[in-house]
N, C-alpha and C positions, 0 to 999 in steps of 0.2 A: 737860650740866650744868643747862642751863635747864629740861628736864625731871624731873631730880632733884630742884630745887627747890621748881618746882608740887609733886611730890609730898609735900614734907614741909611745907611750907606749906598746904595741904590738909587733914593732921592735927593741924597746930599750932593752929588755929582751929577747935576742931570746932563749937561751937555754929554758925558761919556755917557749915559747910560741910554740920551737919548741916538746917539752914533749907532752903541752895539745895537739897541731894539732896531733900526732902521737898515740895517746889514739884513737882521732875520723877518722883518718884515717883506722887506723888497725878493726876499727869497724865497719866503713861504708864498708871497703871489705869483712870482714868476712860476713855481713848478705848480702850485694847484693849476694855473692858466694851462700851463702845457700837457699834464694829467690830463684835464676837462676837454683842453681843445683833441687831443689821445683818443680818448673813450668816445668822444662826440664823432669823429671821422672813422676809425672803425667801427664805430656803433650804426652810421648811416652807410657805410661801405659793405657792412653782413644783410642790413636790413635791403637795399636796393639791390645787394647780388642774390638773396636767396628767395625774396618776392618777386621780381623778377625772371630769374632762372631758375636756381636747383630747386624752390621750396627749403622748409626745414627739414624734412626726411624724407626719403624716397626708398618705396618697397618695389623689387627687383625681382626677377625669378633667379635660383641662386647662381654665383656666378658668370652673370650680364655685366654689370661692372667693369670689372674683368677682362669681358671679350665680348662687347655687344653682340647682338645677333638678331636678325630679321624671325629667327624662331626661337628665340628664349624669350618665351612669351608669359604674362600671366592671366589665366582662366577664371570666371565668375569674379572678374573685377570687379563690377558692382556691388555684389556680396559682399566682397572683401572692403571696399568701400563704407559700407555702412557700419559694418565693424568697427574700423577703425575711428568714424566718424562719432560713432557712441563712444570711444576712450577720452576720457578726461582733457583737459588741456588741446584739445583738438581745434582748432578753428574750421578749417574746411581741408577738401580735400581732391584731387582732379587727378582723371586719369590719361594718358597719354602714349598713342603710341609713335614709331622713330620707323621711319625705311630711305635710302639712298635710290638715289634715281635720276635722269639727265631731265632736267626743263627746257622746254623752246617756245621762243615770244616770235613771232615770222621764222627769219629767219638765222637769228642768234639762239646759241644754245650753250647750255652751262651744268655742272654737276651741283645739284639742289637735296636737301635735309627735309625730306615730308614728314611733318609733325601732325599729327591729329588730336585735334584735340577736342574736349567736350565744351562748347564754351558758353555757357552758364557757370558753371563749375572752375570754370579756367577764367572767367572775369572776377567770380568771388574769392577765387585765392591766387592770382598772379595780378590781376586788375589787366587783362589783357586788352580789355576796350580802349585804354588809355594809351595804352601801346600803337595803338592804330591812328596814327599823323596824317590819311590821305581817305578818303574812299569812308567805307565801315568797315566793320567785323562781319564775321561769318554771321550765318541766320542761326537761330537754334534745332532747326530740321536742316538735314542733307539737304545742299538744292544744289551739288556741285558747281560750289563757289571756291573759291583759293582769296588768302591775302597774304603777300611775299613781304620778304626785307623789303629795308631801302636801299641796302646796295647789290641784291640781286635784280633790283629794277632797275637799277642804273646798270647794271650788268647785260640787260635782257632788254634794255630800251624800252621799259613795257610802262605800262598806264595804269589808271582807275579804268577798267572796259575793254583792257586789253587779254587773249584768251593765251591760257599757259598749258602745253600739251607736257605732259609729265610721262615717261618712259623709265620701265623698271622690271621687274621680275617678281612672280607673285611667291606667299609660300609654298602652293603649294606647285612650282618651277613652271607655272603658264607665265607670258606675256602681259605685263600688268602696264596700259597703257590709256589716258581718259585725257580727254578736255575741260579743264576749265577757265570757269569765266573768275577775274582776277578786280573785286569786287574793294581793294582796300591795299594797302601800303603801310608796315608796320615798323614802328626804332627800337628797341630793347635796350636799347644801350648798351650794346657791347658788338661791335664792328663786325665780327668774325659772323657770328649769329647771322645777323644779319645780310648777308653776302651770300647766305648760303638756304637760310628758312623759308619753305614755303608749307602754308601752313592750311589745311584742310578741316573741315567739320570729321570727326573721329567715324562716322557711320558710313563714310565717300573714302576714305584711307581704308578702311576695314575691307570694304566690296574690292578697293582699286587692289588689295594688298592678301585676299580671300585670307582674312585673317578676324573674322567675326565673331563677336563677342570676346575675342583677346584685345589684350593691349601690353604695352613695355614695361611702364613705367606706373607709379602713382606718387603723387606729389602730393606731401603732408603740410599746412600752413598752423603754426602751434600760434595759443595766443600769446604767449611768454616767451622769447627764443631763450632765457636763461633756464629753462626748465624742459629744454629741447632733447636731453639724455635719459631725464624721467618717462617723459611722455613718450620716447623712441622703446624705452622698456617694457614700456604698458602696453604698446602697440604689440610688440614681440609675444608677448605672454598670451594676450587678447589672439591673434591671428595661431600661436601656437603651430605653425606648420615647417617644418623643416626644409623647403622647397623653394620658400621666398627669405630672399635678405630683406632686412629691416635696417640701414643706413643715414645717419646722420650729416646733415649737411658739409662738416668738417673731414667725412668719408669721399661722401659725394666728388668733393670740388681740393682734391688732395692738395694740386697743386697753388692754389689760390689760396688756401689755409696755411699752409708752408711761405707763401711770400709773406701776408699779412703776419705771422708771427715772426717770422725775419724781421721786418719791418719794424715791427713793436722794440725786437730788441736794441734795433737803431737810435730808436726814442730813448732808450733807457739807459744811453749814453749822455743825450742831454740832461738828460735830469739828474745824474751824476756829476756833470760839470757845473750845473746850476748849485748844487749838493758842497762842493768844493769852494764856489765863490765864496757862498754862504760864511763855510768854514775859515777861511783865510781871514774875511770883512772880521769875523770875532774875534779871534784868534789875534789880528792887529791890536784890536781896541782892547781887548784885555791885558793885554801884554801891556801894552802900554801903561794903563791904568796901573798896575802891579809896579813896574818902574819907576812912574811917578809917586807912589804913595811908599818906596822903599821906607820912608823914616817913620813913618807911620805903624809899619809892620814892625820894624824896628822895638818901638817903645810898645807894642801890643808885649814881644816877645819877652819886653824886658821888666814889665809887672808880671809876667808868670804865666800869657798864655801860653800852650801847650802847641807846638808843629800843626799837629793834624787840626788841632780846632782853627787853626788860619788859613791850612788845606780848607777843610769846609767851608769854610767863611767866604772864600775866592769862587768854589763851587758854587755855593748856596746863590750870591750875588747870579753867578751869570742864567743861573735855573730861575729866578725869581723873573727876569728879563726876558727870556724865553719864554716864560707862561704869559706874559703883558703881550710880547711879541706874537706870538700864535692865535692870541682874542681878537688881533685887532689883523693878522691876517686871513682869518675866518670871514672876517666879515668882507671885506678886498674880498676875498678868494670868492666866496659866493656871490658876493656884488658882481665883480667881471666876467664870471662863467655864465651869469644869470642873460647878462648884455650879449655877448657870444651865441648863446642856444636862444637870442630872438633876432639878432641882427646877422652874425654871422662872421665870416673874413672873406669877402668876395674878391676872387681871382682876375686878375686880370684878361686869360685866356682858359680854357677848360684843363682840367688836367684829368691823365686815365688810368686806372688804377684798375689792374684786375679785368678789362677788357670794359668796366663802366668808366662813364662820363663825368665828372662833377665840377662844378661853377662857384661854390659856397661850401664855404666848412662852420659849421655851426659846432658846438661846445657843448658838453653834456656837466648838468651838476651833479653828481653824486658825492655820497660817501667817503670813495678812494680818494677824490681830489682834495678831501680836508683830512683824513686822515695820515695820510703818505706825506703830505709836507709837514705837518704835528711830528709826528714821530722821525724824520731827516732832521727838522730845525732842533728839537729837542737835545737830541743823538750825538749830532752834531757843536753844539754848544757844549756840550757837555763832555766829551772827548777832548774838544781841542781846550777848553780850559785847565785841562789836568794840567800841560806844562806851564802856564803864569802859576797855577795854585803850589805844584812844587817847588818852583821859584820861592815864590813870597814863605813858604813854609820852612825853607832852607836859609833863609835871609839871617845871619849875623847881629845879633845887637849893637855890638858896640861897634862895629862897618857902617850900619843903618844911622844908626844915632850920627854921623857924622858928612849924613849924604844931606849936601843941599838943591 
């Protein structure tokens, strides 16, 4: 009965009921939006830092991490390679090794990051062809070739054609020093990177570095990254060697992980104060409704209903509004994120995050962005109505009866 009631009390007063639904409408799309647009900018900010730089996991010799080193190296890469390459959830996989050394274009010279790398393998899981703005990429045979940043070229005044004498120290403590020709110009998107990489075919680092058939590094590309702890476990069990770390991107890039969830927790302010509007917008309209209908409660009270059955009754009303309000921002909330994740928020100037670039922030729909505002708008309506529902529950009859 008492839920019968709320219901047709609900659209016996629409303009109130149409107010309170429009408080938790315009709330439930504001935070789905900012959820979505959330998940969507971190979501593109893991995707372009870890396909571009760390990968999703990277297997180490133990320790490198740590304290890189020119000889914490790891042996039968390959092997190890194809290993992992058979583990489940695996997309691909590139291996790569790191040595420090001075560059010089004529007559400027600069401290330079020799990466080697394999690059069939480093196009299939970084897309590093794409990376390359100027010139080409390396060949896929040694032909001592090099392709630098863009701001070690701007550093080194150097060209598409211009040759890069690399000076350094081998493993095994000779003189490790070679020419080459500087065949491409590459952006990564991340400044520092850049400034400092020059980037070899891994068979010309190896010779230059007598460091053969080793490498540093291997960079795992998963095809799920939410399934990135699974597949890091598969990997560990599968390689079974106590010798190499097995690291997740979130290991990887410590400090990048630590801003981003700083960051998130920032977000999680807003949607708190979003959370509070909501609350207050009800919280008015109810109240109010309960003040105005004193006389009303009044004569409930005064044929015999009972306190708590006009507590529920005040309850039930704003829960019933709530469920209308949550259908109709479901649909809002997926309609604008759906807009978002094809058009975007396009920036005015770039903004950089993390050492990457970004121009557009696209929205992601999922799940969270309709669940999380459902159960805030709910939560919320339903907290702050306890105090009108006490009111009207404590209300006087013969007070009531006399209110006009």
């Amino acid at each position: 009965m008492i839920l019968k009631i709320a219901f047709r009390n609900t659209f016996r007063q629409k303009r109130r009921t149409i107010l309170t639904g429009l408080a938790m409408i315009v709330g439930f799309t504001l935070l789905s939006v900012t959820i979505g647009l959330s998940d969507g900018a971190y979501g593109g900010i893991i995707e372009m830092f870890t396909r571009n730089r760390t990968g999703h996991i990277q297997v180490h010799r133990e320790g490198y991490l740590d304290k890189p080193s020119l000889y914490e190296t790891i042996d039968g890469y390959a092997a190890i390679g194809e290993t992992i390459q058979g583990t489940a959830g695996v997309d691909a996989w590139t291996p790569r090794m790191y040595a420090a050394g001075l560059g010089s274009v004529g007559e400027k010279s600069t401290g330079v990051q020799i990466i080697g790398i394999d690059l069939a393998r480093e196009i299939q899981a970084t897309r590093f062809d794409k990376k390359v703005i100027e010139g080409k990429a390396l060949a896929e045979i040694a032909a001592h070739e090099a392709v630098i940043g863009k701001g070690l070229a701007k550093i080194l005044s150097a060209k598409v054609g211009s040759e890069i004498v690399v000076f350094s120290q081998g493993a095994d403590g000779s003189i490790a020093n070679d020419v080459y020709k500087i065949i491409g110009i590459a952006e990564s998107g991340d400044g520092v990177t850049d400034r400092v990489a020059c980037y070899l075919h891994i068979d010309d680092a190896q010779e230059l570095f007598v460091l053969e058939g080793r490498v540093h590094e291997i960079v795992v590309i998963v095809s799920n990254i939410n399934q990135v702890d699974k597949v890091r476990n598969a990997i560990e069990a599968s390689l079974d060697d106590p010798r190499l770390d097995v690291a997740p991107w979130q290991v990887v890039a410590k400090s990048f992980y630590r801003a981003m969830k700083a960051d998130q927790q920032g977000d999680a302010i807003a949607r708190w104060v979003i959370m509070l509007i909501v609350a207050i917008g009800v919280l008015n309209t109810v109240l109010m409704s309960v003040l105005e209908r004193t006389r009303e409660y009044g004569v409930l009270k005064a044929v015999g209903t009972k306190p708590s059955q006009i507590f529920w009754l005040v309850i039930c009303e704003v829960i019933i509004i709530a469920i209308g309000s949550i259908g109709v921002g479901v649909i809002l909330g997926v309609f604008a994120n759906y807009l978002l994740s094809i058009y975007g928020i396009t920036y005015p100037e770039e903004i950089s995050y993390g050492g990457m670039a970004f121009k557009t922030l696209y929205a992601e729909v999922n799940v969270r962005c309709l669940i999380v505002p459902a159960f805030t708008v709910m939560l919320s309506a339903a907290v702050v109505s306890l105090f009108p529902a006490i009111k009207a529950a404590r209300i006087l009859p013969a007070q009531a009866m006399r209110t006009h």
